[in-house]
NUPATI-138197 format. One record per residue (C-alpha): residue in three letters; x, y, z. Coordinates in steps of 0.25 Angstrom, whole numbers, padded with zeros to 4 digits, always signed. Each point is the difference from the previous one (the first is absolute). Layout:
N
ALAXYZ ...
END
This chain:
751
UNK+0029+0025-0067 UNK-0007+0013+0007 UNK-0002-0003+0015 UNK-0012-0007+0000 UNK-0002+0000+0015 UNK-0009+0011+0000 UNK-0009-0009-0005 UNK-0011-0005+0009 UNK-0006+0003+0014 UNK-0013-0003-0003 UNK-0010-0010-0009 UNK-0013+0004+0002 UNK-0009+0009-0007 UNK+0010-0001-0011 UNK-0007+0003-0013 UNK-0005-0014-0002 UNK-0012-0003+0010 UNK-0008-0013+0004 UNK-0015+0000-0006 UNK-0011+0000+0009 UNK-0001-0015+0006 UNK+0013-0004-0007 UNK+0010-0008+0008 UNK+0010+0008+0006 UNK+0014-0004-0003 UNK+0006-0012+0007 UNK+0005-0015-0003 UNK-0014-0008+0000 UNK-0007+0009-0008 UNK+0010-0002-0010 UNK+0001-0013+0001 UNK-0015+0000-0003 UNK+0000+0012-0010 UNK+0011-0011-0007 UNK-0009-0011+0002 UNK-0011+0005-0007 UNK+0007+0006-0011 UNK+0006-0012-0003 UNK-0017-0007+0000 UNK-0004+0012-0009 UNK+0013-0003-0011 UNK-0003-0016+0001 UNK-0015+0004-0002 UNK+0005+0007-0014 UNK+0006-0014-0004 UNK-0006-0005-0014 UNK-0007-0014-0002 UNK+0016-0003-0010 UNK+0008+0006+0012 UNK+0002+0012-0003 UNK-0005+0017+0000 UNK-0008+0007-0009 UNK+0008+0009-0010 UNK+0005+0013+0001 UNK-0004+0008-0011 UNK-0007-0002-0014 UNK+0009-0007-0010 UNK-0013+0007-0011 UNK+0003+0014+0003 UNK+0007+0007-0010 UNK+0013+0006+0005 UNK+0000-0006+0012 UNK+0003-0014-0003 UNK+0014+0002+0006 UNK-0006+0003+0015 UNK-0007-0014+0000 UNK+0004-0010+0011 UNK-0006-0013-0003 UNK+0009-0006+0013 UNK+0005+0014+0006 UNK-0012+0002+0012 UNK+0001-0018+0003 UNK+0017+0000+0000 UNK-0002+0013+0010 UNK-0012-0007+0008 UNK+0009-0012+0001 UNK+0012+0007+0004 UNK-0009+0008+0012 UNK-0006-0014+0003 UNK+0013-0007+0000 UNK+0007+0012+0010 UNK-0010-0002+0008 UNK+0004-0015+0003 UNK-0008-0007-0010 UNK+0003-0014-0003 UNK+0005-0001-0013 UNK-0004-0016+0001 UNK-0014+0002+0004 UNK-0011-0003-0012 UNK-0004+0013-0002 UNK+0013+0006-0002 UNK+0006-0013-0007 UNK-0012+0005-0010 UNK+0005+0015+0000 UNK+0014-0003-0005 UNK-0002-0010-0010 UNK-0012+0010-0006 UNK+0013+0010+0000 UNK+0010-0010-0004 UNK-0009-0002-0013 UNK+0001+0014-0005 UNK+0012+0006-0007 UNK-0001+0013+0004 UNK+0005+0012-0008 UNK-0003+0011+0008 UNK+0010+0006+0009 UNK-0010+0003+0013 UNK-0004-0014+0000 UNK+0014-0005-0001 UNK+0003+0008+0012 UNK-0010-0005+0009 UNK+0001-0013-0005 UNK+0016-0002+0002 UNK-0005+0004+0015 UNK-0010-0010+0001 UNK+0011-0012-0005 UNK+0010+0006+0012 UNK-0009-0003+0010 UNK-0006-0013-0007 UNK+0013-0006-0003 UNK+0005+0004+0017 UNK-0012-0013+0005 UNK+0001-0010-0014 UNK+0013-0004-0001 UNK+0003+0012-0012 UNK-0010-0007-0008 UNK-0003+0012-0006 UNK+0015+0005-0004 UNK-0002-0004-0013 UNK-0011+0010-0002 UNK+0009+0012+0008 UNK+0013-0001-0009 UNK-0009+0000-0012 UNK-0008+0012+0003 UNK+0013+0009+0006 UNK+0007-0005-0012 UNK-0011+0007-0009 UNK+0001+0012+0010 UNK+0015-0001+0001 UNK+0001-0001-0016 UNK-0014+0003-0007 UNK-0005+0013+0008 UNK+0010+0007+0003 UNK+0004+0014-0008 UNK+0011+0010+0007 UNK-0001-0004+0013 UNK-0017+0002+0001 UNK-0014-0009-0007 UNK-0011+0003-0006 UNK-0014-0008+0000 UNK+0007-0011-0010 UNK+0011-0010+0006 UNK+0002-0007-0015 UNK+0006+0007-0010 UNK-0009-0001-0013 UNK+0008-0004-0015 UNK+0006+0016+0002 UNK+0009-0003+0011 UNK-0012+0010+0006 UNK-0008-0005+0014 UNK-0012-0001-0005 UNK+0000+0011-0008 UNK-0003+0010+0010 UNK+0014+0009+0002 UNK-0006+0008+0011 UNK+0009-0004+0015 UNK-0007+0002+0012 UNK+0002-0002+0016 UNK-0011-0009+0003 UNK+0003-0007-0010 UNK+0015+0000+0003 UNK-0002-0004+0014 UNK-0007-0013-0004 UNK+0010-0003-0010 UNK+0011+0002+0011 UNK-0008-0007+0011 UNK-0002-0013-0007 UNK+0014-0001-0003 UNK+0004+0003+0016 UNK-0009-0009+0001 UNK+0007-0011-0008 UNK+0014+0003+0006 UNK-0005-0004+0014 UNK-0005-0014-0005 UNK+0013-0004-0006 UNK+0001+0006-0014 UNK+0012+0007-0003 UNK-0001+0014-0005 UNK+0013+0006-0006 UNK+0003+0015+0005 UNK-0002+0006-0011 UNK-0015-0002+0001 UNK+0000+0008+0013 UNK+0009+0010-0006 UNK-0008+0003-0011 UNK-0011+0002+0009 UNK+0006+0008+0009 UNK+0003+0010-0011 UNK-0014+0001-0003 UNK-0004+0004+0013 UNK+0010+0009+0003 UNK-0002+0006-0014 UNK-0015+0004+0002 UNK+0002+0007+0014 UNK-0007+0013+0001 UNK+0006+0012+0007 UNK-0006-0002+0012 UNK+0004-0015+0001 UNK-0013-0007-0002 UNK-0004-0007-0013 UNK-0012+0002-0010 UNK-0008-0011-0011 UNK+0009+0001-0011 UNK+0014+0003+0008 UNK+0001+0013-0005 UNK+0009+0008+0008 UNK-0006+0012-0002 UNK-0015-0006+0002 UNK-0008+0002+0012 UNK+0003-0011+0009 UNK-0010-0008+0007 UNK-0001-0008+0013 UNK-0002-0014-0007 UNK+0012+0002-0009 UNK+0008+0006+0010 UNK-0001-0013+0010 UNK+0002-0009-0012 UNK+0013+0007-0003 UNK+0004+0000+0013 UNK-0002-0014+0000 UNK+0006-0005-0013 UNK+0012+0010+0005 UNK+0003-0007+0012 UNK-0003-0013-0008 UNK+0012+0004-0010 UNK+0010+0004+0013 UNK-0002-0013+0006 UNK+0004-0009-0012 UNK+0011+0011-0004 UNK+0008+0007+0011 UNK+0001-0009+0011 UNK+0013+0002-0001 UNK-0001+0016+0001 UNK-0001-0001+0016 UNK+0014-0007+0004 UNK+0006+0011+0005 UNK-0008+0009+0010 UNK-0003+0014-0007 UNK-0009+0004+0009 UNK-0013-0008-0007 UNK-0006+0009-0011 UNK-0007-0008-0010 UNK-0001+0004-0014 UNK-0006+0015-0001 UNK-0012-0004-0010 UNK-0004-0008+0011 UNK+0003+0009+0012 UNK-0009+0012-0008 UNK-0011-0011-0003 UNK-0002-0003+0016 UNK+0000+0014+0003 UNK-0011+0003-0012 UNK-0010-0012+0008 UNK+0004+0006+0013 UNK-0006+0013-0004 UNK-0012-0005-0007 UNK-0005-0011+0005 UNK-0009+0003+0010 UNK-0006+0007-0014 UNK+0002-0012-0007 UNK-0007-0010+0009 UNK-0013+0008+0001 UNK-0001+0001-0015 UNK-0010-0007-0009 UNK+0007-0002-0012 UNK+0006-0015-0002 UNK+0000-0002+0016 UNK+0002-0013-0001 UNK+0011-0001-0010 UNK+0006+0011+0010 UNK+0000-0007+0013 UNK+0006-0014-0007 UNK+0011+0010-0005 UNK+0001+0007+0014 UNK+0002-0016+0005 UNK+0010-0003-0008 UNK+0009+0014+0003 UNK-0002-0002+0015 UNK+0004-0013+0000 UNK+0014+0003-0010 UNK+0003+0011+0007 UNK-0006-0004+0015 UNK-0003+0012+0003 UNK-0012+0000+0011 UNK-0005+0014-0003 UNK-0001+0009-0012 UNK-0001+0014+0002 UNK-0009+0001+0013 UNK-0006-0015-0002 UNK+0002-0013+0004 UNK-0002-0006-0013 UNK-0005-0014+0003 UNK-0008+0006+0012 UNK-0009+0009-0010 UNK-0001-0005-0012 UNK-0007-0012+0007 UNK-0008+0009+0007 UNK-0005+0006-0013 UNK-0002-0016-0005 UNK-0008-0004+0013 UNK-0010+0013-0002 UNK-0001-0003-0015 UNK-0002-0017-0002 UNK-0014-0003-0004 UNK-0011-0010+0006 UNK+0007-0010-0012 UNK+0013+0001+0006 UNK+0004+0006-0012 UNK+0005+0016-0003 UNK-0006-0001-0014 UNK+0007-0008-0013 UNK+0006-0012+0002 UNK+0014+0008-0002 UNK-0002+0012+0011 UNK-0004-0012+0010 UNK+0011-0008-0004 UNK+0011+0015+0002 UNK-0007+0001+0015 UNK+0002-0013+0004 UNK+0015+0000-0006 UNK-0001+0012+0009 UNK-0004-0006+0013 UNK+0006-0014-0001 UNK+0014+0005-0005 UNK+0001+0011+0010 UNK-0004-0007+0012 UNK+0012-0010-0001 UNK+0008+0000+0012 UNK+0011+0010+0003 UNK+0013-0007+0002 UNK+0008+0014+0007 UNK-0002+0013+0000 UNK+0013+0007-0005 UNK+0001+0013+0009 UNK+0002+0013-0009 UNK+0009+0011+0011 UNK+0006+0011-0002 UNK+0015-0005-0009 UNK+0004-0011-0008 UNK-0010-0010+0003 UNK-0004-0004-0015 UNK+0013-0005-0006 UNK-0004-0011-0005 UNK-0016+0003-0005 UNK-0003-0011-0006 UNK+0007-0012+0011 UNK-0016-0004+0006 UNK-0006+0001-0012 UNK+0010-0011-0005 UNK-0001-0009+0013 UNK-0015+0000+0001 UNK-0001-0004-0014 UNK+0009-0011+0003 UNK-0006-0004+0012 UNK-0014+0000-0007 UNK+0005-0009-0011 UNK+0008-0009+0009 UNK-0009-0002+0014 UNK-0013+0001-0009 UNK-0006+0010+0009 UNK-0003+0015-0007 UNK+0008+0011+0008 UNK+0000+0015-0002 UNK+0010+0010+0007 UNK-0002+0014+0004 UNK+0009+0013+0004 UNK-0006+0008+0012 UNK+0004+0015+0005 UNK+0003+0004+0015 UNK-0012+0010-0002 UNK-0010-0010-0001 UNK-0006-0005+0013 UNK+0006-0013+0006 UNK-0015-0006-0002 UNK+0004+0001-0015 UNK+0013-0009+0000 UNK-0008-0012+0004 UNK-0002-0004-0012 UNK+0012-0010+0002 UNK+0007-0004+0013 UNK+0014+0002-0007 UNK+0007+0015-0001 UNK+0012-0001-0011 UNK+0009+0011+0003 UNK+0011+0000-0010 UNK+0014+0010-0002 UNK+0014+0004-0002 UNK+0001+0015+0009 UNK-0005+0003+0012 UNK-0015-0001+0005 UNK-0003+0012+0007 UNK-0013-0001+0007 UNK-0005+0011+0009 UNK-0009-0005+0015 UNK-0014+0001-0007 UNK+0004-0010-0013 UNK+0008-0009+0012 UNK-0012-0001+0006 UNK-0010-0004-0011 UNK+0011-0011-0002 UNK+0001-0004+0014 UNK-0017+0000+0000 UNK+0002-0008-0012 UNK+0009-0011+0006 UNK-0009+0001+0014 UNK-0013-0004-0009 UNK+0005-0013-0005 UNK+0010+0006-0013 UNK+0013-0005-0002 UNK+0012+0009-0005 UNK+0009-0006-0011 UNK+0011+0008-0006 UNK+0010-0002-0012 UNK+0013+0007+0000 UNK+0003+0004-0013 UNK+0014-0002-0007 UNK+0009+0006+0010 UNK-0003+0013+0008 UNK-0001+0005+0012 UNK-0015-0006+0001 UNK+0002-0011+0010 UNK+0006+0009+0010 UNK-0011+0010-0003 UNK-0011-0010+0001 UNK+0005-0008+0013 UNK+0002+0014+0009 UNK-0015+0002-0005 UNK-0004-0015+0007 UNK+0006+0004+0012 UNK-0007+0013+0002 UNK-0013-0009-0006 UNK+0001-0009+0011 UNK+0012+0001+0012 UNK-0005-0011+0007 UNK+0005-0009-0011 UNK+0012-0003-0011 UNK+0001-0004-0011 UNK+0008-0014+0000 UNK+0005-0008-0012 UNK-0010-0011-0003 UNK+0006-0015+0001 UNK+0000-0010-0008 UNK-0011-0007+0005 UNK-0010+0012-0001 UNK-0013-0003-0006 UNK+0005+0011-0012 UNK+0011-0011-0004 UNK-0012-0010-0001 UNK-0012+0005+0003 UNK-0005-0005-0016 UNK+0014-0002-0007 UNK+0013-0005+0004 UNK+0010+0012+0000 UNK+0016-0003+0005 UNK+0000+0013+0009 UNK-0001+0011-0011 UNK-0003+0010-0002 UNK+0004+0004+0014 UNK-0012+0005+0009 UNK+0000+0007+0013 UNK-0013+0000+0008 UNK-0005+0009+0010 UNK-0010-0008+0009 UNK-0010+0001+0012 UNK+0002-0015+0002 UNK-0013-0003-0006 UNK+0002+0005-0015 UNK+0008+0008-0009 UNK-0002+0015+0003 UNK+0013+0004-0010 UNK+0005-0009-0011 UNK+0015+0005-0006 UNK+0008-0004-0010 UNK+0014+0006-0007 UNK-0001-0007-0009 UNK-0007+0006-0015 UNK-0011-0009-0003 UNK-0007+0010-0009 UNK+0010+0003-0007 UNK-0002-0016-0004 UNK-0015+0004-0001 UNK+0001+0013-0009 UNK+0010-0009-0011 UNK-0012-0012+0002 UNK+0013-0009+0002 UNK-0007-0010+0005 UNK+0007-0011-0008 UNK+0013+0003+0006 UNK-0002+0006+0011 UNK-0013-0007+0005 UNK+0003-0001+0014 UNK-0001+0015+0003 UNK-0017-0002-0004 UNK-0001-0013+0008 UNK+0004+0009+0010 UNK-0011+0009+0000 UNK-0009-0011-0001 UNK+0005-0007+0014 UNK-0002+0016+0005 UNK-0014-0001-0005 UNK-0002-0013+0007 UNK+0008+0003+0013 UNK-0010+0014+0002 UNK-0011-0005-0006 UNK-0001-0013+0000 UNK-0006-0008-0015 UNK-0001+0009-0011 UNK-0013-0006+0001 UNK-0003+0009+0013 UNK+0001+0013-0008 UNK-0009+0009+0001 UNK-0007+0007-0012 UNK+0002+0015-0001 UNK-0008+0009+0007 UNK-0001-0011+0013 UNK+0008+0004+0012 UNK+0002-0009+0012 UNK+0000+0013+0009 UNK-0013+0006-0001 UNK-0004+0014-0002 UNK-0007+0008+0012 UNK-0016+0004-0001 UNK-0005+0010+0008 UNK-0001-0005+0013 UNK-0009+0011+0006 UNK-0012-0011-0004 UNK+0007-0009+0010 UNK-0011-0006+0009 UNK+0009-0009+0011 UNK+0013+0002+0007 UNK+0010-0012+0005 UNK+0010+0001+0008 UNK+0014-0006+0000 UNK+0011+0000+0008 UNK+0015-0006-0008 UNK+0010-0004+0010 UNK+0014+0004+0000 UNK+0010-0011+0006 UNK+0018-0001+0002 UNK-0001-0009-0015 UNK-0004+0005-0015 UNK-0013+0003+0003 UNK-0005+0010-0012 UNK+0007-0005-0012 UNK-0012+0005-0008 UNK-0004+0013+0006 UNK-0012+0002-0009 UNK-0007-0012+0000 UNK-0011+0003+0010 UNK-0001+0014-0009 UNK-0005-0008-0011 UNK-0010-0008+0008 UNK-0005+0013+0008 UNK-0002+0006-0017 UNK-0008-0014-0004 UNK-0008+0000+0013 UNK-0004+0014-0002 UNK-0003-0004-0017 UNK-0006-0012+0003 UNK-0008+0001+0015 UNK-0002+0014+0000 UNK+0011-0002+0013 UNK+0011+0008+0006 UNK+0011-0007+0005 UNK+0007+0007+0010 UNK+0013-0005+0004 UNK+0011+0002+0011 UNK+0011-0004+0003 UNK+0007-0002+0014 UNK+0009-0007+0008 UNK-0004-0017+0003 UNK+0003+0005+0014 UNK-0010+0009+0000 UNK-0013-0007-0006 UNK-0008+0004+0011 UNK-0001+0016-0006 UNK-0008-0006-0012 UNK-0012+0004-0002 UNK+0000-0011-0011 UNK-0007-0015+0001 UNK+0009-0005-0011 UNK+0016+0001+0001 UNK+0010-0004-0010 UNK+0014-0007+0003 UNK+0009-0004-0012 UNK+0016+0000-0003 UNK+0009-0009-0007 UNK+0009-0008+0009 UNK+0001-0007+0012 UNK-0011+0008+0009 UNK+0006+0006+0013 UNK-0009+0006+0010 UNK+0002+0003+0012 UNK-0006-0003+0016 UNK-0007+0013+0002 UNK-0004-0003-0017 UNK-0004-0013+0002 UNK-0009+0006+0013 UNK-0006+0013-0005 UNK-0005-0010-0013 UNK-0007-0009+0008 UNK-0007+0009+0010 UNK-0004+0006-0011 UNK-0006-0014-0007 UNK-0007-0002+0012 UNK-0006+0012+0001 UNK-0007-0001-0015 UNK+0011+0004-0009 UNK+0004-0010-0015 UNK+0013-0002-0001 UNK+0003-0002-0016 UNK+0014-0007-0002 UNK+0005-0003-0012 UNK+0014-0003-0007 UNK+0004+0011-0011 UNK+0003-0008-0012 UNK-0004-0013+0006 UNK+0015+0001+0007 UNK+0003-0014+0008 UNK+0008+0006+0010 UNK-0012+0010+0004 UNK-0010-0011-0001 UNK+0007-0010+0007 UNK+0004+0011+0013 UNK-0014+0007+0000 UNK-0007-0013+0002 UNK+0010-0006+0010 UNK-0002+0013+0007 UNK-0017-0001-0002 UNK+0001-0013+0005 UNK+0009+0005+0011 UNK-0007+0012+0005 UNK-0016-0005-0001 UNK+0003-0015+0001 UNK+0004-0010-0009 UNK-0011-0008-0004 UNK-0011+0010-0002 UNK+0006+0006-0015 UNK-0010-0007-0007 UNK-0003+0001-0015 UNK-0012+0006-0005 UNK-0010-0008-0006 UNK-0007+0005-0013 UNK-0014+0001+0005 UNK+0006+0011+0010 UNK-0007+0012+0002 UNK+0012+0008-0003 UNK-0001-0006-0015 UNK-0015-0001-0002 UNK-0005+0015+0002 UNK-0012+0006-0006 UNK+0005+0006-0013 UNK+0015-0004+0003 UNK+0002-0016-0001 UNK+0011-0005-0005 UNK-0001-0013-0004 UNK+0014-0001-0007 UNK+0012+0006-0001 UNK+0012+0003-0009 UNK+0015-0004+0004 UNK+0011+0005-0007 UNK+0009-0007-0009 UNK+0010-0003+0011 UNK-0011-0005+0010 UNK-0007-0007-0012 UNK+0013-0009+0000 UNK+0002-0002+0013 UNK-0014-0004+0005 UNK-0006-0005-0014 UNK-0014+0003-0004 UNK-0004+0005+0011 UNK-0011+0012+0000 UNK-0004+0000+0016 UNK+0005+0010+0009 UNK+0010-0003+0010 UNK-0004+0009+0011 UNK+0004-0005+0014 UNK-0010+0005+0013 UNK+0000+0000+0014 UNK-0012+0001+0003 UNK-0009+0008+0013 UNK-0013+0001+0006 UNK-0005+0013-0001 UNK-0012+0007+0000 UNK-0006+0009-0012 UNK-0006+0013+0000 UNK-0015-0007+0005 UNK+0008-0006+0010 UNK-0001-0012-0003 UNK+0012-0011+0002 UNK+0008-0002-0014 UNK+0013-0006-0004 UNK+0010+0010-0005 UNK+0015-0001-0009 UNK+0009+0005+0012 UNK+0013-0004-0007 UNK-0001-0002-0017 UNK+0013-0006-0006 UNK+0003-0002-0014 UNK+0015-0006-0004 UNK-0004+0004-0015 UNK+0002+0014-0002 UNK-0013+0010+0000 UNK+0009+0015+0002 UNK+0007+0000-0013 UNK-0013-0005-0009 UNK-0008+0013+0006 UNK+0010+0008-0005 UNK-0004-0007-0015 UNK+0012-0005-0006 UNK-0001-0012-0008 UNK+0015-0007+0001 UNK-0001-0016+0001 UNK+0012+0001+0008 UNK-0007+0005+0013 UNK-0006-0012+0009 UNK-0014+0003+0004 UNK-0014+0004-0007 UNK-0001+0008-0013 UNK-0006+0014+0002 UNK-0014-0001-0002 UNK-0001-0012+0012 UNK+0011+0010+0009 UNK-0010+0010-0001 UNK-0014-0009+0002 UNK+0008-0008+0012 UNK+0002+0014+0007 UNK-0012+0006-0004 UNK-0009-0012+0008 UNK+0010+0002+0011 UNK-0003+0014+0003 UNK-0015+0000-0004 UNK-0002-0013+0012 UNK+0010+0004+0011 UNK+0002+0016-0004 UNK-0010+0008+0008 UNK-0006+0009-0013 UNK-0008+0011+0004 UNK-0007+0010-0007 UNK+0007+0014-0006 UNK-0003+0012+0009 
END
C-alpha cells in the first residue's frame, strides 16, 4: 500500500461543513440525530407492519425496479442496527409483514437477509429459516458470472428475471445478503465468493474504481467504487485467510490497494456531492469499517460524513425517503461502534497480516454480543486522534525504527491513559527491536513477564499461562503489553476453532485495560479531552503537587487533564507546581496534592513544614493512587499521628464541600474493583480534619485542613476507565477535585 501517513493533520473546514444551527459533531448529538431518525422510520410504519412501496409495479418498463418489501427490509435492518428489539410489538409486526412475502427481487433480498442477521442475534434464530431460504435464492437463483441483476429467480429460461443486464448496485446487494447469511450460521461453498470475486476484479477500471455496469473501461463512480471495495474485502476474508501465514511484508491484493488509493484521492469530492449521497455514505461505512482505516484521503471518514448528516436531517428526523433515512442511520449507528485497538501503521513491516482484527472483532461481536469496530491510525496524526480506543496494537517480524518525535507521540499516548500492546510476528528480530524501543519509552521501568496469576490469565476467561505475556507497569496499570507469541497470525487464518485461546487472550487484554466490553467507548469519544482556547479563561487556581522519598507521580499527567477540563468547563486555569513536601511553605497555592503507592515515608522536617503550613491556611489533599492498601493504611496512620488521632473524621453528605452552588454531588461512581469491595455504595468516602478559619468577610468558618481518600482520585483524573484500579471513575475523580479547589483553592480573577 502507498504510505498513507501523509494523510491528516487537520479536520476542519474540510469540504463538508455544519449548517447554520446544526449540531456540531460529537457523541450526544448523535445519539440524538439516531434517536430521531429512528422516530421518523417508525412514524413511516403501515397500519399491516410494514413500508409503502418502492416504485410503480404499473409502469411500463419499469416493473423490474419495483420493491414491494425493499425500503421496510432496509428500514428494519437500520432500526434493528440501532438496537431495536426484535420482540417488541412493533417490530414483531415488521417481520412477520416481511416474513409473508416472497420476495423475487434481488435489493430486497439483500436488505432483507440483513435484517434476519440482526433478528435472529435476540430470538433465539427464529428467523434462520427465512435466512437460508432467501441466501439460498441468492446463492442459487441470482447469481450470473460472479454479479446480479434487478431479478434473484430465474424465469423458465434459465434467465433472472429476464433482464440480462449485470450491474454493481445490484451486485452489492446480492453479495451482501449472502454475507449476510454466512455470519448467521448458513454455510456458503467457496465457490460462491470465488465467483464473485471474479466479478469484481473483472469490471475494475484503469484507475482502480468501479462504474454501474462493471465496465472496466467505464467511468467509475464513488458509489460503485466503495461497494467494490466492500464486496472485494468481503470475498478476501472468506477466501485467502490463509495468504498471510508467512510475513511478506503485508500487501493486500492489488485491486484492492488501487481501490483505497482511488477513495483517498477523491473523497473529500465524493462526500460533498449531491448525487446518491446517502447510498454513498452507507457504502463509505462499510469500506471504513472492512478496511479500519480512519481517514481517507485528508478526512477522517466517520468524523465528516456525520457532520454532513447532522447539518442535513430534517425537523422529521428523516433525510427524505424511508431508504436515504434508513443508509444515514446504518451510517451513524454502525460507525459509532466501539473501537476495540488501533493498529499503529509505521514506517516497515507493520501490516503482515491485514486482515487479523478484522477477524478478532467479528469474533468477539458475535461471541460477547457487543458490536466492535477496529481501526489503523498513522504517527502523523495528532495523539488527540488515537483516542478512539485505549488500546495501540503494534504488530512485526523486523526492526521498528522510530525516531524522538514518533517516540514521543507514543510516550504522550501511554501518559494520557493508552495502553501499548504488541505481537511479534513469526520469528524475527521484532521483539529485540520493540523491547529496546520500551526502554527508551520509559527507563524508569521494565518490562517483566507477566505471572500466572495476572488478571490477563483471568481477567474474563481461564487461560493456562499462554500465550506468554511480558508487562511493563507504573504499579498502577499496564503502560506496555508484550507478547512473542503470534496471536494474529491465529487472528488473520480466523482459527478460532483450534486455536481459540490466542482470541480469548485479547478479550482478557480488553478486560484488564479497559475493564467490560461494555465500558467501550463509541468512536469519536475520547477520555482525554481536547484543549479550547483558553484566552476566554475568566479564573485562575493554584496548585501546589508534592514531591516525597516514595512513588509519588506515577501518573504525571493527571492534573494536566484536570487543568484542560477546568479551563473547558469553568472558564478556569489551573496552575500547577510542583516542589519538595519540605518545602510547602514557597506555595503560593491554598490547595496541595500528596499521593504515591506504598508505604508513605515522610520525614521530621516533612512531617513539620506540612503542618505549619495547615495551620497557617493551606488544604492538604491525600489520597492513595489506585486505592493502594499500603499507601492508605501509612498515610492515615501518619494523619493520625501528626494532627491527632481522633480528629480524621468522615465527611457527612450535607458538607459544604459536596453541596456548592452549581457543583453538588449527590452520588458518585466507584469502580468495578471498588464496587466489589464496598457493595452498592455511591457516597464519597472523603475523610477531613477539619479547622476554624475565617473567610474573606472575616467571618469565623470551618475549613478541610487535611482531605483523605483511600479510594483512588489521581488516576481517575487522568480518565482511564480500567475496573482493576481501586477508587472513583473518572467523571466523580474529576467533580471530587473540582469541589476541592473551587472551596479551599483561593480563585482569583485573570490579570
Amino acid at each position: 500500500m502507498a504510505k498513507r501517513w501523509t494523510l491528516i493533520l487537520l479536520l476542519t473546514g474540510m469540504a463538508v461543513s455544519a449548517a447554520p444551527g446544526a449540531e456540531e459533531f460529537s457523541d450526544p448529538a448523535i445519539a440524538r440525530a439516531i434517536e430521531r431518525g429512528k422516530a421518523f422510520l417508525w412514524s413511516q410504519q403501515q397500519p399491516d407492519g410494514g413500508w409503502k412501496p418502492y416504485g410503480d409495479p404499473g409502469e411500463k418498463d419499469h416493473a423490474y425496479n419495483y420493491h414491494p418489501t425493499g425500503p421496510g427490509a432496509l428500514a428494519m435492518y437500520a432500526l434493528l442496527a440501532c438496537d431495536a428489539d426484535p420482540q417488541e410489538p412493533r417490530m414483531r409486526r415488521a417481520l412477520q409483514w416481511l416474513a409473508k412475502f416472497n420476495a423475487q427481487r434481488t435489493y430486497s433480498l439483500g436488505a432483507r437477509c440483513c435484517a434476519w442477521l440482526l433478528a435472529n442475534q435476540k430470538t433465539n434464530k427464529q428467523y434462520l429459516p427465512n435466512l437460508k431460504a432467501e441466501a439460498r435464492l441468492l446463492m442459487m437463483g441470482g447469481l450470473r458470472d460472479g454479479g446480479y441483476n434487478y431479478y434473484a429467480k430465474r424465469n423458465h429460461m434459465g434467465n433472472p428475471g429476464g433482464i440480462s443486464r449485470i450491474d454493481n448496485s445490484c451486485s452489492q446487494f446480492g453479495l451482501l445478503g449472502v454475507w449476510s447469511a454466512s455470519l448467521g450460521d448458513v454455510q456458503v461453498p467457496k465457490k460462491y465468493w470465488k465467483q464473485v470475486l471474479g466479478h469484481w476484479l473483472k469490471g475494475q477500471t484503469f484507475d482502480g474504481g468501479w462504474d454501474y455496469l462493471n465496465n472496466p473501461n467505464g467511468q467509475c463512480t464513488p458509489t460503485m467504487t466503495v461497494s467494490g471495495i466492500a464486496s472485494l474485502f468481503v470475498c478476501v476474508d472468506n477466501l485467502m485467510a490463509e495468504r498471510y501465514v508467512d510475513c511478506r511484508g503485508g500487501e493486500m491484493i492489488r485491486p484492492l490497494e488501487k481501490a483505497l488509493e482511488w477513495l483517498d484521492k477523491h473523497y473529500d469530492d465524493a462526500v460533498s456531492g449531491k448525487d446518491n449521497e446517502y447510498y454513498f455514505l452507507y457504502g463509505v461505512e462499510r469500506v471504513g469499517l472492512a478496511s479500519g482505516y480512519k481517514y481517507f484521503g485528508k478526512s477522517d471518514w466517520y468524523h465528516i460524513g456525520t457532520r454532513k448528516l447532522l447539518s442535513q436531517q430534517k425537523s422529521d428526523g428523516g433525510w427524505g425517503s424511508v431508504w436515504d433515512s434508513a443508509f444515514a442511520l446504518l451510517f451513524l449507528a454502525r460507525g459509532r461502534h466501539p473501537v476495540l485497538m488501533n493498529k499503529l501503521e509505521y514506517p516497515g513491516a507493520w501490516n503482515n497480516r491485514p486482515r487479523a482484527l478484522a477477524s478478532l472483532t467479528q469474533w468477539i461481536s458475535r461471541n460477547l454480543e457487543q458490536e466492535v469496530n477496529w481501526q489503523i491510525i498513522n504517527l502523523e496524526s495528532p495523539v488527540s486522534e488515537w483516542h478512539d480506543a485505549s488500546i495501540l496494537l503494534i504488530t512485526g517480524h523486523q526492526n521498528i525504527d522510530l525516531d524522538d518525535e514518533q517516540i514521543k507521540k507514543l510516550r504522550t499516548f501511554v501518559l494520557q491513559g493508552g495502553t501499548i500492546f504488541s505481537v511479534r510476528e513469526g520469528g524475527g528480530s521484532f521483539g529485540k527491536s520493540i523491547r529496546k524501543l520500551y526502554e527508551k519509552l520509559f527507563p524508569e521501568y521494565k518490562l517483566l513477564p507477566a505471572g500466572p496469576d495476572h488478571p490477563l490469565y483471568r481477567a474474563h476467561y481461564k487461560l493456562p499461562g499462554r500465550p506468554k505475556f511480558f508487562v511493563m507497569s507504573n504499579g498502577i496499570r499496564p503502560l506496555v503489553i508484550h507478547t512473542d507469541d503470534d496471536l494474529a497470525v491465529s487472528w488473520q487464518t480466523q482459527s478460532h476453532g483450534t486455536q481459540r485461546r490466542n482470541y480469548e487472550a485479547a478479550v482478557n487484554i480488553v478486560r484488564h485495560v479497559v475493564g467490560d466490553i461494555e465500558d467501550l467507548r463509541p468512536r469519536g469519544v475520547s477520555h482525554w479531552p481536547v484543549e479550547d482556547d483558553l484566552s476566554g479563561t475568566s479564573w485562575v487556581v493554584k496548585l501546589a503537587r508534592l514531591r516525597h522519598k516514595g512513588q509519588w507521580d506515577p501518573e504525571p499527567l493527571a492534573y494536566e487533564r484536570l487543568g484542560v477540563l477546568l479551563a473547558n468547563r469553568l472558564w478556569t486555569r489551573l496552575d500547577v507546581e510542583t516542589l519538595d513536601a519540605k518545602d510547602v511553605a514557597k506555595t503560593e497555592a491554598k490547595v496541595a496534592s500528596l499521593t504515591g503507592l506504598g508505604a508513605l515515608e515522610l520525614s521530621p522536617e516533612e512531617t513539620a513544614a506540612l503542618k505549619a503550613w495547615v495551620e497557617g491556611g493551606g488544604t492538604l489533599v491525600i489520597d492513595a493512587a489506585a486505592g493502594d492498601r499500603a499507601f492508605a493504611r501509612s498515610a492515615q496512620k501518619w494523619i493520625e499521628e501528626a494532627f491527632g488521632k481522633f480528629q480524621l473524621k468522615l465527611l457527612p453528605q450535607h458538607d459544604p464541600l459536596y453541596r456548592q452552588e452549581d457543583k453538588e454531588i449527590r452520588e458518585v461512581q466507584y469502580r468495578r474493583a471498588t464496587f466489589k469491595r464496598l457493595g452498592k455504595a455511591n457516597t464519597p468516602r472523603l475523610y477531613a480534619i477539619s479547622k476554624t478559619g475565617k473567610n474573606e468577610y472575616d467571618e469565623e468558618v470551618r475549613r478541610p485542613a487535611v482531605l483523605f481518600s483511600a479510594e483512588d482520585i489521581t488516576c481517575g483524573l487522568v480518565g482511564y476507565p480500567s475496573g482493576f484500579v481501586d477508587g472513583y471513575r473518572p467523571k466523580s475523580a474529576y467533580e471530587i477535585m473540582r469541589n476541592i479547589l473551587f472551596l479551599a483553592g483561593d480563585i482569583q480573577t485573570e490579570d
